[in-house]
C-alpha positions in Angstrom: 23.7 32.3 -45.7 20.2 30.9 -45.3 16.6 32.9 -46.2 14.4 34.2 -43.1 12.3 30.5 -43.9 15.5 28.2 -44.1 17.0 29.8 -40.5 13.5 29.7 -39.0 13.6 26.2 -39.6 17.2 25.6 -38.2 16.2 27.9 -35.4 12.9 26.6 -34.7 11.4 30.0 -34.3 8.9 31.4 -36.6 9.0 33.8 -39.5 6.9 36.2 -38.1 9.0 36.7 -34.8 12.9 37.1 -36.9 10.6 40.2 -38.7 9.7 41.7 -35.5 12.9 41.3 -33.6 14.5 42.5 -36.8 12.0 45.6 -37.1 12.9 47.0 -33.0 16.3 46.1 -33.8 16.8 43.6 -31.5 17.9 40.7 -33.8 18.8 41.7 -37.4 19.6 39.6 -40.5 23.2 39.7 -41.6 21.9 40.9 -45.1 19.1 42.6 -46.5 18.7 42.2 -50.4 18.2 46.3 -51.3 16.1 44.9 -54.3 13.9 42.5 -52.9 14.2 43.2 -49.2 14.6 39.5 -48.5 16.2 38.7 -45.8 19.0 36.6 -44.9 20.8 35.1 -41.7 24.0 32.9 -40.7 24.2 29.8 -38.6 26.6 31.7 -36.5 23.9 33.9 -35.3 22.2 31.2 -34.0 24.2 31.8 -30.1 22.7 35.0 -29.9 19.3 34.2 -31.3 19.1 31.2 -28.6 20.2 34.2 -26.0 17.2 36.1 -26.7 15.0 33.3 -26.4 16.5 32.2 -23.2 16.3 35.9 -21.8 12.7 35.7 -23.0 11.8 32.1 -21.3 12.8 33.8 -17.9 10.1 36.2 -18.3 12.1 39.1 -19.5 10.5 42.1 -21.1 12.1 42.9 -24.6 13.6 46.5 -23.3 15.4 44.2 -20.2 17.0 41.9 -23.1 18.1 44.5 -25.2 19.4 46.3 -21.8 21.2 42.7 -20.7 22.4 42.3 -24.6 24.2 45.7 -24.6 25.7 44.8 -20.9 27.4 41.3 -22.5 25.4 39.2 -19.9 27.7 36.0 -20.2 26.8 32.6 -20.9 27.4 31.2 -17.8 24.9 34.0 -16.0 22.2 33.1 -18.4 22.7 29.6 -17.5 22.4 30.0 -13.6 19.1 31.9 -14.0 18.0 29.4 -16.3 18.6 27.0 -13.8 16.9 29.2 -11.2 13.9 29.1 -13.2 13.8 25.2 -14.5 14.1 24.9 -10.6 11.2 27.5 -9.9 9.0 25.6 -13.1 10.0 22.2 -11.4 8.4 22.8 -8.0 5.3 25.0 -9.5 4.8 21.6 -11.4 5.0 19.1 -8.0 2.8 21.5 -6.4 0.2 21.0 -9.2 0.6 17.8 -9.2 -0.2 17.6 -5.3 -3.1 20.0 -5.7 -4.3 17.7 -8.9 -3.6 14.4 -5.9 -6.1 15.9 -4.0 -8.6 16.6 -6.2 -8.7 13.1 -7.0 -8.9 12.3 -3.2 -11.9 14.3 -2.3 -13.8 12.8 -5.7 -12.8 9.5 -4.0 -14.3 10.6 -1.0 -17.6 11.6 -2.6 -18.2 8.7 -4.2 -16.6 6.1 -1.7 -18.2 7.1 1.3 -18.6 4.8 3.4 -16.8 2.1 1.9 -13.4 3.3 3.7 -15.1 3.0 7.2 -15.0 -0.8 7.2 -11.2 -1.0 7.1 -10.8 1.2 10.4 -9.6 -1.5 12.8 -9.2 -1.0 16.5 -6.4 -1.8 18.7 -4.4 -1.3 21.8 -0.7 0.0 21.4 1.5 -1.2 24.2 3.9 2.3 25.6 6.6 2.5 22.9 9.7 4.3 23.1 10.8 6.9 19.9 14.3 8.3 19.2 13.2 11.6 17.2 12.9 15.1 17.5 10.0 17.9 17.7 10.0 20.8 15.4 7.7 23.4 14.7 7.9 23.9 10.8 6.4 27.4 8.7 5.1 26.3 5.7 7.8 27.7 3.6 10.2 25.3 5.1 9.8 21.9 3.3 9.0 18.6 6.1 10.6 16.7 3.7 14.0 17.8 4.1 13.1 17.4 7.9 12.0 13.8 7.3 15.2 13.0 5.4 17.3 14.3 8.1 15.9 11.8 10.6 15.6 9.1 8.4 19.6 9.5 7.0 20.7 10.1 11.4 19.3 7.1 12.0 19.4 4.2 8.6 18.8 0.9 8.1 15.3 -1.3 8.3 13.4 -2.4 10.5 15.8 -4.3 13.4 16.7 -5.4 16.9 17.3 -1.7 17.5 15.3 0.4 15.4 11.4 0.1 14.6 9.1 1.9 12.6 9.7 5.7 11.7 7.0 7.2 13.3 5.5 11.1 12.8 3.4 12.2 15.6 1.5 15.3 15.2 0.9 17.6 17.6 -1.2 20.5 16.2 -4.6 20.7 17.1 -6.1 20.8 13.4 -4.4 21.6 10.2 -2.4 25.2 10.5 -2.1 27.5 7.5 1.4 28.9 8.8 3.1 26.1 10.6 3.2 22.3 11.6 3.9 20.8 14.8 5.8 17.7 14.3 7.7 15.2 15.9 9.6 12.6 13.9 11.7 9.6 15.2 11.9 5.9 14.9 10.8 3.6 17.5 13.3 2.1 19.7 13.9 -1.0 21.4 17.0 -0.3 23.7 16.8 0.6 26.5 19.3 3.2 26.7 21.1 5.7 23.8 23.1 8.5 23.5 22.1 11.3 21.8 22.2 11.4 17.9 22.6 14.6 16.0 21.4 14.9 12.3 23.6 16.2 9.0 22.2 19.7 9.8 23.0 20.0 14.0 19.5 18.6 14.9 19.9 16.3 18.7 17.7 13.3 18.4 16.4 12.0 22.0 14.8 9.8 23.5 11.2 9.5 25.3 7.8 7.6 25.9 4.7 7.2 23.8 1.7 6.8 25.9 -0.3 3.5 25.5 -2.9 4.2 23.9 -6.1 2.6 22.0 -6.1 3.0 18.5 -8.2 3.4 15.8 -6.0 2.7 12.7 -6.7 2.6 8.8 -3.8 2.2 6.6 -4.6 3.4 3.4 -4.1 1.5 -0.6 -0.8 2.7 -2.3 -2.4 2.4 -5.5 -4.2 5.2 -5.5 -4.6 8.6 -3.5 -6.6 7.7 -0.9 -4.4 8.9 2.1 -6.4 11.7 2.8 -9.4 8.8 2.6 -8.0 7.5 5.7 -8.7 10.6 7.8 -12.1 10.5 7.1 -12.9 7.0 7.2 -11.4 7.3 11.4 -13.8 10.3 11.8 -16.4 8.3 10.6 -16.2 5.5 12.4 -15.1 7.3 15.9 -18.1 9.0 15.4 -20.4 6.4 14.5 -19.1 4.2 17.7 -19.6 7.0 20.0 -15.5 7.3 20.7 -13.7 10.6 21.1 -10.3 11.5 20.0 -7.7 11.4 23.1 -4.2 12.6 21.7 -2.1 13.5 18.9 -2.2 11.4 15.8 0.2 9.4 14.6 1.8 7.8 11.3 3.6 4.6 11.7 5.2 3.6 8.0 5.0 0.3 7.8 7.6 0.7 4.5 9.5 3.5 3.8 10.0 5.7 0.3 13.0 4.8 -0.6 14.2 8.3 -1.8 12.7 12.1 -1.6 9.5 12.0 -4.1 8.7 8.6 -3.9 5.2 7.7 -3.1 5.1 4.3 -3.0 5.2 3.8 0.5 2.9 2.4 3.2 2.0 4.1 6.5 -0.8 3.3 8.7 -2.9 6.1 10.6 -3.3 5.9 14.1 -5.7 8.0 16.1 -5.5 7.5 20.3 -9.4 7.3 21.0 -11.6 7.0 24.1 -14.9 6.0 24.8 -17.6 8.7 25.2 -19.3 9.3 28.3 -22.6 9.8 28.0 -24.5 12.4 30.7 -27.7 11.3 31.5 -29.9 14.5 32.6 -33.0 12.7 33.7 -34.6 16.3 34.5 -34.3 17.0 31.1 -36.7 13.8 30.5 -40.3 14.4 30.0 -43.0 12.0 31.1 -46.7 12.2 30.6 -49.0 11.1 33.3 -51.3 8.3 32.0 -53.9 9.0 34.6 -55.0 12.7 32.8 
């Protein structure tokens, strides 16, 4: 048998705690001295202490424990919530992580303003043909299983057949309950069958518009994706150009599984030039003769 300190030690728990369970009953000693009223405990206690504690990580109230304890929840049922929850705990932690990302971004775009805008470079991209699919996606629903689908139905680099994957998006501004997306890979054939994804999704085939560009493609070494948006809006406005379409993102190199940021894309905004009404009513002259 061990003393309350010499299992809180093997147990990793403190003192304090193996009173309090022990005083609502919850977890008791094996043997109370009637003298002293020291208390003591046996390593093979230890299964149902680390119960407890896992009940407890889950976010359990002390009343549900006791209930689940008295039920003989079994081990393998502790386990799948556990994993529930590591799985909950994981995402909560990606999602800070993105929210932390883009912090960092916008501070970037404070203080580099302006610096971004010189990399925008303009060009003309020829009509291109893209093997994808168009899906509307509610934010719940994770794009990147939908962007491994399309990448895994149609593998392989960059070759005689296949080109860059390509994301177009369609929505006009950023949507808080959905996205508008089409995803694909350019194509150099000049005929295909239809290709269906692991999960039922047709893949087919149509035309991207030609289109004049303005393009940035944005350093991997930091978080400056979200740079690239505003360094385009910059300069389209600054050059008196409009926007003319839906975006796109070619990747120039793909992530080479789910999570991996090291990848390049470039950002490609269809723009036109502005047309500029000239009201000359709206013009004031003065007469140099009064």
């Amino acid at each position: 048998m061990y003393s309350i300190g010499e299992f809180s030690r093997i147990a990793q728990v403190s003192k304090r705690l193996l009173r309090y369970y022990d005083e609502i009953g919850l977890f008791q000693p094996i043997k109370v001295d009637s003298a002293s009223g020291h208390r003591y405990y046996s390593a093979s206690q230890l299964p149902a202490l680390n119960r407890i504690l896992a009940l407890k990580e889950l976010g359990l109230s002390l009343d549900r424990i006791r209930r689940f304890i008295k039920d003989d929840i079994s081990l393998e049922e502790i386990q799948g919530m556990l994993l529930m929850k590591k799985a909950e705990l994981e995402q909560e932690v990606l999602d800070e992580l993105k929210r932390i990302r883009t912090i960092e971004s916008r501070l970037k775009q404070i203080k580099d303003r302006g610096t971004y805008v010189r990399d925008v470079v303009v060009k003309q991209v020829p009509q291109q043909k893209l093997i994808g699919i168009r899906k509307v996606l509610p934010t719940a629903e994770s794009g990147d299983n939908f962007f491994w689908s399309v990448i895994n139905a149609l593998p392989g680099g960059n070759n005689s057949t296949y080109g860059a994957m390509t994301i177009v998006l369609h929505e006009d501004g950023i949507s808080s309950d959905r996205a508008d997306v089409e995803m694909g890979r350019l194509f150099h054939k000049t005929d295909c069958a239809h290709l269906s994804t692991d999960n039922g999704l047709t893949l087919a085939t149509r035309l991207l518009p030609e289109a004049t560009m303005a393009t940035f493609i944005p350093p991997t070494s930091s978080c400056a994706k979200l740079l690239g948006y505003s360094a385009i809006g910059e300069w389209v406005e600054a050059n008196h150009y409009a926007f003319a379409g839906p975006a796109r993102l070619v990747f120039l190199e793909l992530p080479e599984h789910p999570g991996d940021e090291d990848f390049v894309i470039e950002i490609q905004f269809p723009i036109c030039q502005q047309t500029v009404d000239l009201d000359l009513r709206s013009l004031n002259y003065t007469n140099s003769s009064k």
